[in-house]
C-alpha positions as CSV (number, residue, x, y, z in Angstrom):
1,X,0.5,66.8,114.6
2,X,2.6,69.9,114.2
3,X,1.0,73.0,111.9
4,X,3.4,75.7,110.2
5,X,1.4,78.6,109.4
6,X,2.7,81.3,107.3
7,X,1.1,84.7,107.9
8,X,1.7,88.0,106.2
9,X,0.3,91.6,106.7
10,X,0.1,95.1,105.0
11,X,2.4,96.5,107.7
12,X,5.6,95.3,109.2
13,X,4.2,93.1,112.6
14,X,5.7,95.1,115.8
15,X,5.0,93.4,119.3
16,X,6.2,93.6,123.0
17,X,9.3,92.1,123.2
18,X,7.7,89.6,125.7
19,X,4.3,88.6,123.1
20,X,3.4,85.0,124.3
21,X,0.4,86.3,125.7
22,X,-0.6,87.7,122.5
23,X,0.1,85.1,120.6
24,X,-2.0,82.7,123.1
25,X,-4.8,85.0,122.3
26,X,-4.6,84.8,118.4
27,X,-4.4,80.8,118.7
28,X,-7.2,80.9,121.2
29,X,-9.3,82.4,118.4
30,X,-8.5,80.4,115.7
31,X,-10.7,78.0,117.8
32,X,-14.3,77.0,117.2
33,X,-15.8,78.4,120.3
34,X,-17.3,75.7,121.9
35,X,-13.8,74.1,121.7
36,X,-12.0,77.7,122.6
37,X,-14.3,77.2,125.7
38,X,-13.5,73.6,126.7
39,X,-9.8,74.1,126.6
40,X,-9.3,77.5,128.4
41,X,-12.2,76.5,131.1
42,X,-11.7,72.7,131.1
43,X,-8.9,71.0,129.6
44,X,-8.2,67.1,129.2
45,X,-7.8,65.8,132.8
46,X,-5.7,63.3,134.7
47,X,-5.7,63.3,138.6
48,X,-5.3,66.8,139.8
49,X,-3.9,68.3,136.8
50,X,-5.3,69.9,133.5
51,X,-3.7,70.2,130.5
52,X,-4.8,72.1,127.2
53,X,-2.8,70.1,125.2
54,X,-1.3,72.5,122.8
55,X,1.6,74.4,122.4
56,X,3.1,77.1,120.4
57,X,6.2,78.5,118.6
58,X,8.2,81.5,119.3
59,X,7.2,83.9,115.9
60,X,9.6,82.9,113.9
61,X,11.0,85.1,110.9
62,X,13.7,88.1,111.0
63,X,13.5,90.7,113.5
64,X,14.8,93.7,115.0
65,X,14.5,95.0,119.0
66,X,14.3,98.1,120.5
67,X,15.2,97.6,124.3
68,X,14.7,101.3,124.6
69,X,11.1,100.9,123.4
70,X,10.3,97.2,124.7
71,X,9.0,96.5,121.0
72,X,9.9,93.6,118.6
73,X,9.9,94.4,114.9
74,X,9.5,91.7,111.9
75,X,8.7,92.1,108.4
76,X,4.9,91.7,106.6
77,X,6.1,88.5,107.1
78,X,6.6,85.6,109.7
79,X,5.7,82.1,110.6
80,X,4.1,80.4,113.4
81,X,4.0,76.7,114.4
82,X,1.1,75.4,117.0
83,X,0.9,71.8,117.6
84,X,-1.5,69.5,119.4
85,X,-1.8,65.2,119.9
86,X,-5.9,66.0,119.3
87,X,-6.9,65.9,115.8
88,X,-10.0,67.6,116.9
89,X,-7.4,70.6,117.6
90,X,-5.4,70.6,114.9
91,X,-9.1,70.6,112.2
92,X,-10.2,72.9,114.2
93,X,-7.5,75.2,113.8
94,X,-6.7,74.5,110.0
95,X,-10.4,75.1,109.2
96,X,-10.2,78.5,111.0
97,X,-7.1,80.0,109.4
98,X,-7.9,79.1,106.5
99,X,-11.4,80.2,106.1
100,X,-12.0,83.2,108.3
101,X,-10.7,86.7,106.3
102,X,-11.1,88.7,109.6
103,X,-8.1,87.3,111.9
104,X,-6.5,89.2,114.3
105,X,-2.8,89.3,116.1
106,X,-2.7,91.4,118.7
107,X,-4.3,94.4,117.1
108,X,-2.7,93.8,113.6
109,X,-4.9,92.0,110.8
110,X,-3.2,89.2,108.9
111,X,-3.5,87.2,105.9
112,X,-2.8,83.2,106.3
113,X,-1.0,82.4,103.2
114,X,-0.5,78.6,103.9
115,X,-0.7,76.0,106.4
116,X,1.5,73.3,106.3
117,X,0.9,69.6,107.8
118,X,3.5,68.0,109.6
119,X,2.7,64.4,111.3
120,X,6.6,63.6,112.5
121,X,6.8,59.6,112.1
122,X,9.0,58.5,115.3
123,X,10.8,54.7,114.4
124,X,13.4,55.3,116.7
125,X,13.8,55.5,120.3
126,X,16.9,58.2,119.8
127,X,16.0,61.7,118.2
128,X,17.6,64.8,117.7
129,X,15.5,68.1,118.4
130,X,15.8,71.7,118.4
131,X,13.5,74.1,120.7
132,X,11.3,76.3,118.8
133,X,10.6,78.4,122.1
134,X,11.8,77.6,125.6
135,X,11.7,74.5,128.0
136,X,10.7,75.4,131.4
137,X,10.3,73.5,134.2
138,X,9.9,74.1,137.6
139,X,8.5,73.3,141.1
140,X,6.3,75.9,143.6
141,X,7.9,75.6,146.9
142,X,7.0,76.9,150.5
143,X,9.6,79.3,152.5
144,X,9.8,78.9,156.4
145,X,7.4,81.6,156.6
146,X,4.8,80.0,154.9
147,X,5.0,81.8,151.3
148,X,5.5,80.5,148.3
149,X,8.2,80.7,145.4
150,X,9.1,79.2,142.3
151,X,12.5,77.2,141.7
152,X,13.5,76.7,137.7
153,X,15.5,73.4,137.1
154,X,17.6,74.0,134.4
155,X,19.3,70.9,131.6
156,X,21.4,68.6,133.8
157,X,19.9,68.9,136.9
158,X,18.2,65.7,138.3
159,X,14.9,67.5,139.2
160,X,14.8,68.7,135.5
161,X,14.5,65.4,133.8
162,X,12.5,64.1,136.6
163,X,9.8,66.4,136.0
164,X,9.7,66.2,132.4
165,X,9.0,62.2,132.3
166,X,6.5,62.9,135.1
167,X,4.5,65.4,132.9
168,X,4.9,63.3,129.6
169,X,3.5,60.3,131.3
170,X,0.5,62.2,132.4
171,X,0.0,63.6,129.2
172,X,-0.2,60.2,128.0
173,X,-2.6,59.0,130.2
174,X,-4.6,61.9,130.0
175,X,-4.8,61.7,126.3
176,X,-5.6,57.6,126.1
177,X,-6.7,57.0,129.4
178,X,-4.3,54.2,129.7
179,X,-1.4,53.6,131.5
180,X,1.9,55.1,129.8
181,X,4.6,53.1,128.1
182,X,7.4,52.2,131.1
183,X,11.0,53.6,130.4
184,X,12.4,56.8,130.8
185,X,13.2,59.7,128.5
186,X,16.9,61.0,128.9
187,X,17.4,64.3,127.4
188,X,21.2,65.9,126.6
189,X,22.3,69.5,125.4
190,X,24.3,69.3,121.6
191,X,26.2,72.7,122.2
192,X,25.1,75.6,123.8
193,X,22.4,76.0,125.8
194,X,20.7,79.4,126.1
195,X,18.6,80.6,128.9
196,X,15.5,82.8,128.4
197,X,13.7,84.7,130.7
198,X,9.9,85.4,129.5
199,X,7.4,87.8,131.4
200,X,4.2,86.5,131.0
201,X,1.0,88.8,132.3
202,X,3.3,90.0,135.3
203,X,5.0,87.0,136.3
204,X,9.1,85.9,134.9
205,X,9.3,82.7,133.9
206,X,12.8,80.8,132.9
207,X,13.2,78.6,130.3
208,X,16.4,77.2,128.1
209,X,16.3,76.8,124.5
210,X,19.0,74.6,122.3
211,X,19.6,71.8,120.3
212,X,19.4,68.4,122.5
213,X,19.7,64.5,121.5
214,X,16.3,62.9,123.6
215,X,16.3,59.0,124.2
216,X,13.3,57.2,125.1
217,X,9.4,55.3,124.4
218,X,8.6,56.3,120.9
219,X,5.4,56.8,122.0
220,X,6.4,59.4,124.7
221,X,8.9,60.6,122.4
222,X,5.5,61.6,119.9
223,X,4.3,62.9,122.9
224,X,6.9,65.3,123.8
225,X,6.4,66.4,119.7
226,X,3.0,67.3,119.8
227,X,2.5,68.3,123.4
228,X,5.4,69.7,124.3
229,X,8.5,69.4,126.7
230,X,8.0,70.8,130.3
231,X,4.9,72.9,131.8
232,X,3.3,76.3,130.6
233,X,3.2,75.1,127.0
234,X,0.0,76.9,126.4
235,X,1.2,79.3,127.1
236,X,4.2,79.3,124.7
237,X,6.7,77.3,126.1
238,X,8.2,73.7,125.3
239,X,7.6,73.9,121.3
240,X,10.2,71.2,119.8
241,X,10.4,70.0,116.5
242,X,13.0,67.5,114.8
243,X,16.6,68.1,113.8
C-alpha cells in the first residue's frame, strides 16, 4: 500500500540539502508508539536480518538550493509518499496524520491536507517504474588489513540485480513466513540513469534514480512496490511507484 500525503505550512519548508534523516524522524512519529517502538527496536525478522518494512519518498514539490548554505527551499507546500506491505502500518500512519493537529517536520509545524490511498493492482509480470528516491545497493567488504568498506553496485552490474532478488525474497518470507515465489526479477534502465550521493547521520551512501522497465513474480513485483527496491529503505531509499 502506497500513501501520498500532501502537507502544507505557514512558512516556506527549508531543510539540509541531505534531510532523509529528518524525514525518517517525522514518519517515525506519525507511529502509534508501541508500533514506533517495535519497528525502530525490532523489526519483522527472517534469518539474520531485520527489516522495518517501510520506505519513503524523496519530498517532492518545487525547490530551490543553496550549495553555499547547504539548505533546500520548497514552498508552504509539498508532498510525501511512505509506503509499507503491513496494513497495520499503513492505519497506523493514516490515523496519525490525519488526527493529530501537533505534527512536526524537522522543527517546522505542518498541516496534512489529504492523504491519498494507493493499493497498485500488479496483473502482469512486466512493469514500468520510476524511482521516487534512490536505489542503493551494496555489499560491506573486508580490506587485507582487516577493515571494512562499502562497495555500491550500480544498474547493470551482475552483483546489483543479484542483491536485489535476494532482499525481495526475504522480504517475502519475512512478511508471510513462507517460502517466496521462484523466478527472478530482471530490472533495465529506460533513459538516463542518475547517480545520487546522500549523507546520512555521517555516512555517504550512493544510490541511482531513473525510469526502469522490471520483469518478474507478480508477487515480488508487489513486493518491490510496497517495500522497496534495494537496502536502507527506511531510511529513504528504494521508493518506486508505477509509470
Amino acid at each position: 500500500m502506497q500513501l501520498d500525503i500532501s502537507i502544507s505550512s505557514a512558512n516556506k519548508f527549508t531543510f539540509p540539502i541531505h534531510y532523509n534523516h529528518i524525514v525518517q524522524g517525522f514518519v517515525y512519529s506519525c507511529f502509534h508508539k508501541a508500533l514506533s517502538n517495535f519497528i525502530h527496536n525490532n523489526g519483522f525478522v527472517f534469518g539474520s536480518r531485520t527489516f522495518k518494512l517501510f520506505v519513503f519518498s524523496r519530498l517532492i514539490g518545487e525547490y530551490q538550493i543553496d550549495k553555499s548554505k547547504g539548505i533546500i527551499t520548497f514552498g508552504k507546500k509539498l508532498n510525501l509518499m511512505i509506503a509499507s506491505p503491513i496494513d497495520e502500518i499503513c492505519h497506523s500512519l493514516c490515523n496519525n496524520l490525519l488526527n493529530e493537529p501537533h505534527l512536526l517536520l524537522g522543527t517546522q509545524q505542518v498541516i496534512i491536507n489529504k492523504v491519498d490511498i494507493q493499493n497498485p493492482l500488479i496483473d502482469s509480470e512486466k512493469i514500468k517504474i520510476m524511482t521516487r528516491s534512490p536505489i542503493t545497493v551494496y555489499s560491506t567488504l573486508i580490506r587485507p588489513n582487516g577493515k571494512k568498506y562499502t562497495c555500491y553496485f550500480q544498474p547493470g552490474e551482475k552483483d546489483f540485480i543479484n542483491q536485489i532478488n535476494a532482499n525481495l525474497q526475504k522480504k517475502f518470507m519475512a512478511i508471510h513466513k513462507r517460502e517466496a515465489p521462484s523466478g527472478k526479477i530482471n530490472l533495465s534502465p529506460l533513459g538516463y540513469v542518475k547517480m545520487n550521493i546522500i549523507k546520512y547521520k555521517g555516512f555517504i551512501i550512493k544510490g541511482y534514480s531513473g525510469k526502469f522497465f522490471m520483469r518478474g513474480p507478480t508477487e515480488l513485483l508487489k513486493i518491490a512496490l510496497d517495500a522497496g527496491l534495494g537496502a536502507k529503505n527506511s531510511q529513504g531509499f528504494g521508493f518506486i511507484t508505477l509509470l
